[in-house]
C-alpha positions in Angstrom: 74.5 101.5 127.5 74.9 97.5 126.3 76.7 95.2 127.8 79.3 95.1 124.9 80.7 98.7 126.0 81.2 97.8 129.7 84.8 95.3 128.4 85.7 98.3 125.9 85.4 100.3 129.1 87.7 98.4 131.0 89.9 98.3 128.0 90.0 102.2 128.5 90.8 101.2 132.3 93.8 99.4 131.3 94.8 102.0 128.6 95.3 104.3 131.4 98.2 102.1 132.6 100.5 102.7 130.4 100.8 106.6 131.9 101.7 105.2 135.4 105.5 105.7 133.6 105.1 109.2 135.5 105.2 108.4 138.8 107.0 105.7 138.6 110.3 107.8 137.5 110.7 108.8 141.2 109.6 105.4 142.6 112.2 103.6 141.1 114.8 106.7 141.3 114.6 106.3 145.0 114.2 102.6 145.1 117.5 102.0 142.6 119.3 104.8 143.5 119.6 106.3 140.1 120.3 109.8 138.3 117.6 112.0 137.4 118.9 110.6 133.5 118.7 107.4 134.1 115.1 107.1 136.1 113.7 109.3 133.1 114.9 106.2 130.7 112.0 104.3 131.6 109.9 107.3 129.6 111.5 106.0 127.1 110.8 102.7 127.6 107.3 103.7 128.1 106.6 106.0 124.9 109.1 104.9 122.4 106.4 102.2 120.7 103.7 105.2 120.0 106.8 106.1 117.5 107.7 102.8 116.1 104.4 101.0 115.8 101.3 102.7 115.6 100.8 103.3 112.0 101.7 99.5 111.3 99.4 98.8 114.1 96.2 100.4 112.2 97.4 98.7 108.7 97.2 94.9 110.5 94.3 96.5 112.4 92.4 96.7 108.9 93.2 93.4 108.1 93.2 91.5 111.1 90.2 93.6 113.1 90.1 95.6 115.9 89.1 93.0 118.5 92.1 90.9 118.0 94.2 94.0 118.1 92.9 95.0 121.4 93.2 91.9 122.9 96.6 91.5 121.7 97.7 95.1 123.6 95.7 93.7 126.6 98.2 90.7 126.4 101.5 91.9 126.0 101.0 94.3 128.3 99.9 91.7 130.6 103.2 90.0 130.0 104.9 92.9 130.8 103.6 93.2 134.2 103.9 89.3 135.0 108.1 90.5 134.4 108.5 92.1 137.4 106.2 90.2 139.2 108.1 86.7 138.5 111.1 88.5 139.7 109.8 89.5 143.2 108.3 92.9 142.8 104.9 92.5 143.8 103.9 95.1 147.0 106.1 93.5 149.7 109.3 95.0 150.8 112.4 93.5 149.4 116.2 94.0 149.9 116.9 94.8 146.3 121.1 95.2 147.4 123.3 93.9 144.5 121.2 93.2 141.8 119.6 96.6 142.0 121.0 97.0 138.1 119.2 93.6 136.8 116.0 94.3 138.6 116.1 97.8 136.9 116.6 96.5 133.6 113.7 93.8 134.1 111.9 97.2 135.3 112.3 99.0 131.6 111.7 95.7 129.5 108.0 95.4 131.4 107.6 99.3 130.9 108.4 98.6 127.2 106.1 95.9 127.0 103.4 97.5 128.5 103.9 100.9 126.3 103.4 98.5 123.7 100.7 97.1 124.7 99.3 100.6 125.4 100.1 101.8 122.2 97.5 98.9 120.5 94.4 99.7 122.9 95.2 103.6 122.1 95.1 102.5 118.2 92.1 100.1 118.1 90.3 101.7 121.6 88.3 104.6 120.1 87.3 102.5 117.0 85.7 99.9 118.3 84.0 101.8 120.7 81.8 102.8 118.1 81.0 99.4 117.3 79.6 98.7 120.5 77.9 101.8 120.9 74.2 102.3 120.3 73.3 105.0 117.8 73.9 108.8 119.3 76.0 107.2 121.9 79.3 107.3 120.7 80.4 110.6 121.6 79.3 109.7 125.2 80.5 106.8 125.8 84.0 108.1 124.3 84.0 110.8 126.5 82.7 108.1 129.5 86.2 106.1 128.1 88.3 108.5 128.6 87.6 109.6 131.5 87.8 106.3 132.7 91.3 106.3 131.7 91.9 109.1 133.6 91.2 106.4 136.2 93.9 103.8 135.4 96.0 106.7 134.9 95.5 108.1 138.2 96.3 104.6 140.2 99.9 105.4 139.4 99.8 108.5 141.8 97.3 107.3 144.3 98.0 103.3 144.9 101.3 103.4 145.9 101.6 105.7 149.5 98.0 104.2 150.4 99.5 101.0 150.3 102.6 102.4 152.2 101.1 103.9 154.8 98.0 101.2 155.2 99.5 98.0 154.7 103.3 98.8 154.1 103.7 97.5 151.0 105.6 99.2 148.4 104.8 100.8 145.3 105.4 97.1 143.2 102.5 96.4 144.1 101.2 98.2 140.9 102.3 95.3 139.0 99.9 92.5 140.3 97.1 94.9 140.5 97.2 96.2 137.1 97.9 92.4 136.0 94.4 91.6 138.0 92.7 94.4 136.2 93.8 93.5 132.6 93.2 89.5 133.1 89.8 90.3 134.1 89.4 92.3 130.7 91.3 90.2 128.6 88.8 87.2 129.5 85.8 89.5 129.8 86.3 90.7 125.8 87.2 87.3 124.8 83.8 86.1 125.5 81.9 89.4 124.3 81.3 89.0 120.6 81.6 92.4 118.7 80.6 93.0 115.6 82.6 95.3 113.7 81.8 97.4 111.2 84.0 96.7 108.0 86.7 99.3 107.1 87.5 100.7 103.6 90.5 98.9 102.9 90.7 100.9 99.6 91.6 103.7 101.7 94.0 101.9 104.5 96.2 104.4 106.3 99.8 103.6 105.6 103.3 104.9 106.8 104.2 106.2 103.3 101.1 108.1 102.8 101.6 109.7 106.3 105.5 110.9 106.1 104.4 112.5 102.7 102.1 114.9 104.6 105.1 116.0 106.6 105.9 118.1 103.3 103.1 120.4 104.1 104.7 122.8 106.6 101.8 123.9 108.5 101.4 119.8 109.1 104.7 119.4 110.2 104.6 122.5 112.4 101.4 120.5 114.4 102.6 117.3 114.2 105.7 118.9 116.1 103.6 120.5 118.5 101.8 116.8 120.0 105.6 115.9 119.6 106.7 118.8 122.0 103.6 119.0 124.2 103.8 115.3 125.0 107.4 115.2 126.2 106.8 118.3 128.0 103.2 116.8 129.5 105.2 113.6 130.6 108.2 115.2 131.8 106.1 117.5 134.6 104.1 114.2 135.7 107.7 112.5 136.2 109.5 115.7 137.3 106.3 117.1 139.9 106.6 114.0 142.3 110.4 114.3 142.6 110.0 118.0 142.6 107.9 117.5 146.0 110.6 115.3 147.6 113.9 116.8 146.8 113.0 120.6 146.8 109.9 121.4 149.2 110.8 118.0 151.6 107.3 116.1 151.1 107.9 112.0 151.1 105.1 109.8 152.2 102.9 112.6 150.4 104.3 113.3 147.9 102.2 111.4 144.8 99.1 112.4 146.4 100.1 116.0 146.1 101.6 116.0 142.7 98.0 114.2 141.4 96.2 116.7 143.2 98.4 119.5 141.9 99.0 118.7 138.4 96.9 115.4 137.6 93.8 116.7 139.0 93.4 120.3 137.2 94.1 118.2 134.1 91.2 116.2 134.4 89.1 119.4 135.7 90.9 121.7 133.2 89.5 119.0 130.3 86.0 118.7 131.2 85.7 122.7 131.5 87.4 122.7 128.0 84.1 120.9 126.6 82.3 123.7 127.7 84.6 126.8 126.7 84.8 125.4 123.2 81.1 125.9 122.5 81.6 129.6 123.2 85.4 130.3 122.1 87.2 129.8 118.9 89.6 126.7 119.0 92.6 128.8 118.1 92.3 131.7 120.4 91.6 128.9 123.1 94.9 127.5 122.2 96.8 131.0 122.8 95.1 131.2 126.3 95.8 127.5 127.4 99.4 128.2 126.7 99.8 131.2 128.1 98.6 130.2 130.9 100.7 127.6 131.0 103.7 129.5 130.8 102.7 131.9 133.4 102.4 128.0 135.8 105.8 127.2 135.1 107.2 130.9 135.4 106.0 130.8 138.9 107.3 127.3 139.6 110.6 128.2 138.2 110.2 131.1 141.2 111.0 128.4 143.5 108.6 129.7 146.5 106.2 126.4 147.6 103.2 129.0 147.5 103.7 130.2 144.2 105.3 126.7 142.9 101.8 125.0 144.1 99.8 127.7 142.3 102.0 127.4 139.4 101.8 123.4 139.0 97.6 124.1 139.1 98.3 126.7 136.7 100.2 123.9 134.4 98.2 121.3 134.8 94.9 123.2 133.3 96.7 124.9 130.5 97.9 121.4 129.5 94.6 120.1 129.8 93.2 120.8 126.5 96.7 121.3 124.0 96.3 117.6 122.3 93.2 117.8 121.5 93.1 121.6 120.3 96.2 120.9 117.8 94.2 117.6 116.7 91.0 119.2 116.2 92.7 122.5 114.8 95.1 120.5 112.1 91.7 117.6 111.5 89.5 120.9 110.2 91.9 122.3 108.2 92.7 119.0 106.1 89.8 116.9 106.6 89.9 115.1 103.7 93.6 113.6 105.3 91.9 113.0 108.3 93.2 109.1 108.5 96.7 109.9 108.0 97.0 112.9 110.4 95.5 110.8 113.2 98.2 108.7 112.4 100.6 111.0 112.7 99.3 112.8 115.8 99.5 109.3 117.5 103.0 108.4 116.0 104.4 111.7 117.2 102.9 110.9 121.0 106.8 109.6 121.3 108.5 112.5 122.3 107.1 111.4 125.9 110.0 108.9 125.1 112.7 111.9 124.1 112.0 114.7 125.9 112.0 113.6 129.7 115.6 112.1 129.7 116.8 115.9 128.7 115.1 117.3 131.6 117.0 114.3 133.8 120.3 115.5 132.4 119.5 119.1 132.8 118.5 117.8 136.6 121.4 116.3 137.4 123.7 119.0 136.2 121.4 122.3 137.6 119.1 120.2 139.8 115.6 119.6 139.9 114.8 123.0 140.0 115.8 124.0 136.6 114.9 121.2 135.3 111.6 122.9 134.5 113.6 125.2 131.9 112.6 122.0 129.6 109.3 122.4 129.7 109.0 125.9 129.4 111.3 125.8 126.2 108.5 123.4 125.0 106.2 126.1 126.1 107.6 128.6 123.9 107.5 126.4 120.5 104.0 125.9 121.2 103.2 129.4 121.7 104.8 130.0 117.6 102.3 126.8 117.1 99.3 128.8 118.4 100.3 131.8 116.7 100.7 130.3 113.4 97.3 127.9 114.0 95.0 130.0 112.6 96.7 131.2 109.2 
């Protein structure tokens, strides 16, 4: 490995900060005293750029180079973090009594911001890793990347009750740690020359050619699915950690157990998905990952901590490997569009932004409980997906 990949690295790092939107739903429910509904708007907040800005993202990308797109994610979302922390969330305890409404809203414009900037380092991340890379080390150091991510990602669910219960801080201090993290990168790449290798822009990706695939049925039908898998992936990492506190009574805990449930098997259930792939079709391991799937969220629907726990586990290593297979699956069948179908695979990451707040509305009506009925709806599109993938 160079010393040009250890920055891109810690790019991935940061990338993984834009998930802590999960955990954070119940943080800030309990800390604003809000409905399930309106905690879940900050999945919006989170997700609603992948939508809105990611194809435009790769057209300047082309144009402007992947470097200075990176380093403009790393920036806004640094901006976005500074919000909160300007306005006294930063670890120690505070009264937040009568302006608990402001301080929420300054909450879901630093979310926004750093969705945004996490949509850019998802966009120009895996690209310039290859420019870094020495040859027959891409795939690794991808792999390396995103598992890193799974890092960042994790801090969401980890940081906060060790911090609680070590130094009795609360969970704000995300903010100034993730700012820490992404200063250090944002300087560290700015003084790492890369040299890129020069893209086609003959062939540039753009938001009309895209929506024109959307004709092809089979293409909508998977573009869909990462639509539907995504909101139902972000609503169980929101929904698990206020699942462990409102139904089976678990507070200081209650992160730790949620990542260890749910966040854990994903990461586990991914790296065992490498493996299974070299042996199994990619289609008929998309039928088993979602049937197994449903069979986790049929036992948590059961209600019985036992079977709920087993059934979380169950969840979180069917998910494990869904994006990927619909990518890879809808890639080999049209590889020729393979530019405008990543596109849209990224684009359609939004319904982490749509599908969450329906789960909080279903939560506050029925509880937290049945809340899950979203997911498992979600659950049964993707099962037509997986029987319609291979035809």
């Amino acid at each position: 490995m160079n010393k040009k990949t250890l920055p891109i690295l810690f790019a991935f790092l940061c990338m993984g900060f834009g998930d802590v939107v999960g955990p954070l739903v119940g943080l800030a429910k309990d800390t604003f005293e809000l409905t399930n509904f309106l905690a879940m708007l900050l999945t919006f907040s989170g997700f609603i750029m992948f939508g809105l800005i990611s194809v435009p993202t790769g057209v300047i990308q082309a144009k402007k180079g992947k470097k200075k797109v990176l380093m403009t994610g790393l920036s806004i979302a640094l901006i976005g973090l500074l919000i909160p922390i300007f306005s006294g969330m930063y670890g120690v305890k505070t009264d937040l009594s009568g302006n608990n409404d402001s301080v929420f809203y300054i909450i879901l414009f630093a979310i926004l911001l750093l969705g945004t900037g996490a949509t850019l380092l998802q966009v120009a991340g895996n690209p310039i890793m290859r420019d870094v890379s020495d040859d027959g080390n891409f795939s690794s150091n991808l792999s390396l990347g995103q598992s890193i991510k799974a890092i960042g990602s994790s801090l969401g669910f980890l940081l906060p009750p060790a911090v609680l219960i070590w130094l009795g801080m609360d969970w704000s201090i995300l903010f100034p740690v993730f700012a820490g993290l992404i200063l250090i990168t944002l300087i560290w790449l700015y003084f790492t020359p890369i040299k890129e290798e020069a893209i086609d822009t003959s062939n540039v990706v753009s938001l009309g050619s895209c929506l024109k695939l959307l004709g092809n049925r089979y293409i909508a039908m998977m573009v869909v699915g990462i639509f539907i898998y995504v909101g139902a992936e972000v609503t169980m990492s929101s929904q698990v950690p206020i699942l462990m506190k409102e139904f089976f009574g678990f507070n200081e805990f209650g992160l730790w157990i949620s990542w260890s449930l749910f966040f854990l098997p994903i990461f586990l259930g991914r790296l065992f998905g490498s493996f299974v792939l070299k042996k199994v079709k990619a289609s008929i391991f998309l039928k088993l990952t979602i049937i197994f799937s449903i069979i986790g969220l049929t036992l948590l629907l059961l209600g019985i901590k036992t079977l709920a726990f087993a059934g979380i586990v169950l969840v979180g290593l069917g998910f494990a490997n869904i994006f990927p297979l619909i990518f890879s699956i809808t890639i080999d069948k049209y590889p020729e569009r393979s530019s405008e179908l990543s596109g849209l695979m990224v684009t359609a990451i939004v319904g982490g932004a749509f599908i969450p707040p329906i789960a909080g509305f279903v939560a506050d009506l029925s509880g937290i409980l049945l809340s899950f009925v979203v997911p498992f709806a979600c659950l049964m599109y993707l099962l037509f997906v997986s029987l319609k993938a291979d035809k």
